[in-house]
C-alpha positions as CSV (number, residue, x, y, z in Angstrom):
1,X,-16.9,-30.7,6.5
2,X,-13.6,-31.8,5.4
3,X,-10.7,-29.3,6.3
4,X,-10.7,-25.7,4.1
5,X,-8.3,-22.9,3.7
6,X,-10.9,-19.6,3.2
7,X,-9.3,-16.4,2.0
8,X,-11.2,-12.8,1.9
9,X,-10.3,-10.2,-0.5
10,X,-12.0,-6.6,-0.9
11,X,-11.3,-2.6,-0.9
12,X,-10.5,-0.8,2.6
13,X,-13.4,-0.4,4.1
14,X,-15.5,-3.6,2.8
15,X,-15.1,-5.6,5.9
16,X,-12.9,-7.8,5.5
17,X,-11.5,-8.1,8.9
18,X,-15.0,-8.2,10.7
19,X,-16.4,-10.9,8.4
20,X,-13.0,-12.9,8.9
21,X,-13.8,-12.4,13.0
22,X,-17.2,-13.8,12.7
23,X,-17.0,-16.2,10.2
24,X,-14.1,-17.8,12.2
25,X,-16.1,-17.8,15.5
26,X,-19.1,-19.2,13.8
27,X,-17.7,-22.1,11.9
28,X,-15.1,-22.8,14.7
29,X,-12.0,-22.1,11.6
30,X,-8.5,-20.7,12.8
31,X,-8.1,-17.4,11.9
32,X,-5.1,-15.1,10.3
33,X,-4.7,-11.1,10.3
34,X,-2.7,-8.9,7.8
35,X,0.4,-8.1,10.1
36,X,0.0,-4.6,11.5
37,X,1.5,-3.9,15.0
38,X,4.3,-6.6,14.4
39,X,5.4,-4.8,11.0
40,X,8.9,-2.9,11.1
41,X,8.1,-1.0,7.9
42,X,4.6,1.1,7.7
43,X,6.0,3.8,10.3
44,X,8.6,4.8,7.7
45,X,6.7,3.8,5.0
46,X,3.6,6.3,5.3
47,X,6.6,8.8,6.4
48,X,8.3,8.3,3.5
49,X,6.3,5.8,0.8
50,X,8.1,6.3,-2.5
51,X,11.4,5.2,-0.4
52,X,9.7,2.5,1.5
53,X,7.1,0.8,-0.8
54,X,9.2,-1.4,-2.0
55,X,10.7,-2.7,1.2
56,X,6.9,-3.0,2.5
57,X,5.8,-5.0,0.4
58,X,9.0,-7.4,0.0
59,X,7.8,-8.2,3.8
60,X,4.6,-8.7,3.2
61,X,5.0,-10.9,0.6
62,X,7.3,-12.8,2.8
63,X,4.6,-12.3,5.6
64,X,1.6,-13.6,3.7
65,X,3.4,-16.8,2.0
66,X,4.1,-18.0,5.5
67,X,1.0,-17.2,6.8
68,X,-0.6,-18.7,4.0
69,X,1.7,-21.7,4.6
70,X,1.0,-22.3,7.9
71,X,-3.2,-22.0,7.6
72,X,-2.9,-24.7,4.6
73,X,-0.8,-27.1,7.1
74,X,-3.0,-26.6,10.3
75,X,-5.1,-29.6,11.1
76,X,-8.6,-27.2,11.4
77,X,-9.7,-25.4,8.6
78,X,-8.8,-22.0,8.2
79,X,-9.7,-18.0,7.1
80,X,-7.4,-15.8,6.3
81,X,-8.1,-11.3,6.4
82,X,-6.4,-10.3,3.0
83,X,-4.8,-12.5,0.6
84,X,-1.4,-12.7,-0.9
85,X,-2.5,-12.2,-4.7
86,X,-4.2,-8.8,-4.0
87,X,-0.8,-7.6,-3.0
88,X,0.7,-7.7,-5.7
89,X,-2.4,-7.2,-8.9
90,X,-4.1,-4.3,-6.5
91,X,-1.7,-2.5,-3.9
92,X,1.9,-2.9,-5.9
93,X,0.3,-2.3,-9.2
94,X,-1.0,1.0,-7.1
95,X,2.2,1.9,-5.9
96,X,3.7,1.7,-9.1
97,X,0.6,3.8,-10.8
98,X,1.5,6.5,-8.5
99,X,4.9,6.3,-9.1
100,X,6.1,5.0,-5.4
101,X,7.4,2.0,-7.3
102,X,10.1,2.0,-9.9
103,X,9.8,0.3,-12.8
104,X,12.9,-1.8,-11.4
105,X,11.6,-2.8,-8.3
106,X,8.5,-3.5,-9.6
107,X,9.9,-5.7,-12.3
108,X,12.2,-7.3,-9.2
109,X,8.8,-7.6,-7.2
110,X,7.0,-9.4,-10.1
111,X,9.5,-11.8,-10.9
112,X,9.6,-12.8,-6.7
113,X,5.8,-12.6,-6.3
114,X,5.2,-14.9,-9.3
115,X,8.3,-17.7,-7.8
116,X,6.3,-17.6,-4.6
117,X,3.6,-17.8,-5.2
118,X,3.5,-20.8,-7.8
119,X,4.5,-23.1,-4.5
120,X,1.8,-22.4,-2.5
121,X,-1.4,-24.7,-2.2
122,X,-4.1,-23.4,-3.8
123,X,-7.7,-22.1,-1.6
124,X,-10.5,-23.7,-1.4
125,X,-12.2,-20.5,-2.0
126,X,-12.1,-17.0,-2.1
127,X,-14.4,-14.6,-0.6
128,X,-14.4,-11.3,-2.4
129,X,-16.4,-8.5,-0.4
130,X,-17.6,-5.1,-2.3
131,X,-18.7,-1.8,-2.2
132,X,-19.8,1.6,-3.3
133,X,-16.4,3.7,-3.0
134,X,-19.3,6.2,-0.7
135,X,-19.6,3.6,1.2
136,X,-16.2,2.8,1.5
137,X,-15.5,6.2,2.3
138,X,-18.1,6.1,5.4
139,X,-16.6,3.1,7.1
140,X,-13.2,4.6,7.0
141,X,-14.0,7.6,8.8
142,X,-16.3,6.3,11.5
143,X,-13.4,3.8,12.4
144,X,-11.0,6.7,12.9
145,X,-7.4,5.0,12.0
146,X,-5.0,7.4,11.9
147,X,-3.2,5.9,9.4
148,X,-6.1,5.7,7.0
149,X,-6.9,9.4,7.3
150,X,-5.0,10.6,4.3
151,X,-6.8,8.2,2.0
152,X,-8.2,9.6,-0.7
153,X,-11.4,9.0,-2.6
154,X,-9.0,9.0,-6.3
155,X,-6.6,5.9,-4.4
156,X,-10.3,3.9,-3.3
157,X,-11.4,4.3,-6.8
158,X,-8.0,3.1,-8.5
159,X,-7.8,0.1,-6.0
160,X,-11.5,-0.7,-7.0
161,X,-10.9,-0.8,-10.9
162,X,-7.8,-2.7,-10.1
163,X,-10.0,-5.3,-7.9
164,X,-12.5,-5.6,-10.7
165,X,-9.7,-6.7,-12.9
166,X,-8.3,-8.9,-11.1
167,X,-11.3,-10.8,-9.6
168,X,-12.5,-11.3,-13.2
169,X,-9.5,-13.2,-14.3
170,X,-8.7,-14.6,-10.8
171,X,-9.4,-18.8,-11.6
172,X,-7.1,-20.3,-8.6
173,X,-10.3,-21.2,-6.8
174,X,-14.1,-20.4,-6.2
175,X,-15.1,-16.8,-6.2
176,X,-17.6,-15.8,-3.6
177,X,-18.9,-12.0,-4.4
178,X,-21.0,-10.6,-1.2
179,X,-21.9,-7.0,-1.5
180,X,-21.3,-5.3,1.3
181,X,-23.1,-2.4,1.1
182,X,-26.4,-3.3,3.1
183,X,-25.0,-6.0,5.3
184,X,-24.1,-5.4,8.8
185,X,-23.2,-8.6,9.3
186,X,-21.4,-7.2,12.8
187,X,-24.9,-6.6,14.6
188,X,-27.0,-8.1,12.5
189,X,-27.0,-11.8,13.2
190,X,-29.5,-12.7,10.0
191,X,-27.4,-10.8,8.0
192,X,-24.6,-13.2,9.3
193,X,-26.6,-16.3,8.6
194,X,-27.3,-15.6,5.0
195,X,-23.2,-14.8,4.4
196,X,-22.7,-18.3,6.4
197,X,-25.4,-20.3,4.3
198,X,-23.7,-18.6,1.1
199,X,-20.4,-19.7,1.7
200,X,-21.4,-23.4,2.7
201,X,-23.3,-23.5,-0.7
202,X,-20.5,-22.3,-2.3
203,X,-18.2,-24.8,-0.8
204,X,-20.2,-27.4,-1.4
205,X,-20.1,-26.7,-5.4
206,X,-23.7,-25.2,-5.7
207,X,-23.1,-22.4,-9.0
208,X,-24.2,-18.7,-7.5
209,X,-21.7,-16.3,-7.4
210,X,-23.1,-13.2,-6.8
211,X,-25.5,-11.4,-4.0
């Protein structure tokens, strides 16, 4: 299989980081995470968002653009946890909707975003995981992150009209839709198999979208 750059989108909650896990180990692909423990801004950003956002997201736009970079350039094919394009059409657009954005900054952040992004190489294919906001809900709170204990079911629901949005006009590569919501693709290794066959049809040009 010639060399691939794989990038999976969804909601909290929808998996993305255990199918990016899997899917790496299985197919032998380099993997990439959204930067977490390494980033200087969430602490005073979930202290203090309508101050912060803005300088969060500057970084992670800066973050994602090299990461993306740098999976396109490697010699083995790569998959990457969250991609740079749902930054700014799900979580600034968000931000701004709740009024942690200004209308300035999220003017400035557009104009940036779009510069940036029109240089980078586009995927070979994205992989959009979804579900039920109830099931959404579940997975959060039986993974226990203390940061993600003051989401609300109203901010799931506003990032999941936003995602349907955007997906539906998203034409930079592929689409992949898996539903999420009765795979357990983390200990069940059929459930893995089918999500593996899916995405090698897909690659490969074959025409289903959806399952």
């Amino acid at each position: 299989m010639p060399k691939r750059l794989i990038l999976v989108a969804g909601n909290i909650g929808s998996g993305k980081t255990s199918l990016t896990e899997r899917i790496g180990e299985r197919m032998h692909w380099k993997t990439a995470y959204e930067s977490v423990a390494d980033n200087p801004y969430l602490p005073d950003f979930y202290a203090n968002m309508k101050q912060w956002s803005f300088h969060l997201q500057i970084f992670f736009l800066g973050h994602r653009a090299q990461q993306h970079l740098d999976m396109y350039e490697d010699s083995h094919s790569a998959i990457i946890d969250r991609s740079i394009y749902e930054d700014a059409y799900i979580f600034v657009r968000a931000l701004h909707e709740m009024g942690n954005i200004t209308e300035r900054d999220y003017a400035t952040y557009r104009q940036v975003f779009d510069i940036v992004v029109k240089k980078l190489p586009a995927p070979s294919l994205l992989i959009y995981l979804e579900a039920p906001v109830d099931t959404l809900i579940k997975r959060i709170q039986c993974r226990g992150r203390e940061m993600e204990s003051s989401i609300s079911r109203d901010y799931l629901e506003l990032l999941d009209s936003f995602y349907q949005d955007w997906i539906a006009h998203f034409d930079l590569c592929p689409v992949l839709t898996i539903h999420t919501d009765d795979l357990d693709f983390v200990h069940e290794p059929k459930h893995l198999d089918t999500v593996v066959q899916k995405i090698q049809e897909k690659l490969a040009g074959k025409e289903e979208i959806k399952f």
